[in-house]
N, C-alpha and C positions, 0 to 999 in steps of 0.2 A: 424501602431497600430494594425492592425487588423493580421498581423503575428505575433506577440506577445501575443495578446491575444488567436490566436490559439496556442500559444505554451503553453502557462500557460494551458491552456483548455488540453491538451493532456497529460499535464504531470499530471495534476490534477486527471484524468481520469487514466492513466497511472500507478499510484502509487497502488491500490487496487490488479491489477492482477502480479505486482512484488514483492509485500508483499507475496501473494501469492506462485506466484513462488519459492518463498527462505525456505515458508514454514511459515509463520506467518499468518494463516486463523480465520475468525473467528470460528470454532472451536477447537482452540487451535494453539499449535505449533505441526507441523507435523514430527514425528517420524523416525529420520535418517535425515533430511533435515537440511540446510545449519543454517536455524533457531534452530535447538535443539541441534547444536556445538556450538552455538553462547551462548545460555544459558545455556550450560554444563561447560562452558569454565566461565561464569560468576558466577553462581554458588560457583564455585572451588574457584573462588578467593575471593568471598564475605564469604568463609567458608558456604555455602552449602544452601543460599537462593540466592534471585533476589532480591538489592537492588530498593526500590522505587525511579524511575526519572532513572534507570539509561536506556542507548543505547533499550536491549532487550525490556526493562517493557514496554516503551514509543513503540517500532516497533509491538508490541504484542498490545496493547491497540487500534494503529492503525491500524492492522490487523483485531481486531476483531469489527470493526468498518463497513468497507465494506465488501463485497462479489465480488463473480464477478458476478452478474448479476446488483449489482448496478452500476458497472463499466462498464458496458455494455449499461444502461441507462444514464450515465455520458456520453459515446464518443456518442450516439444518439442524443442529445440534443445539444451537439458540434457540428456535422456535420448538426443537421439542423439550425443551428445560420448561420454557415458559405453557410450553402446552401441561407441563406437568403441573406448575404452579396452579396456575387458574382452575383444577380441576376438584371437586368438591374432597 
């Protein structure tokens, strides 16, 4: 149970600085990045906006949701959970 639960805990944690990475922040989508193809490309085929609910809207909403420094207090709090566990 309790590797499981570090696994949910890591991806949980995990997910803000990969949003990140692809370019989904909260301050917007980041310029040239894997994110502003993704919403170029949706765009186009929505005829020139961002459907609501759709893939982008929804990674953009969650993007600008965290930071990474919240995600940075998200894995702190993991690892002293699990510092707790392992501890006799």
């Amino acid at each position: 149970t309790g590797v499981l639960l570090f696994s949910l805990g890591f991806e949980f944690a995990a997910a803000p600085l990969v949003l990140a990475t692809v370019g989904f922040t909260t301050a917007g989508i980041t310029a040239g990045s894997t994110a502003a193809a993704m919403m170029s490309s949706a765009a186009v085929a929505n005829g020139g906006g961002i459907a609501v609910g759709s893939l982008v809207a929804m990674l953009q909403s969650a993007g600008g949701l965290f930071s990474a420094a919240s995600a940075g207090g998200i894995i702190g709090g993991v690892a002293g959970w699990l510092a707790g566990l392992c501890r006799p």
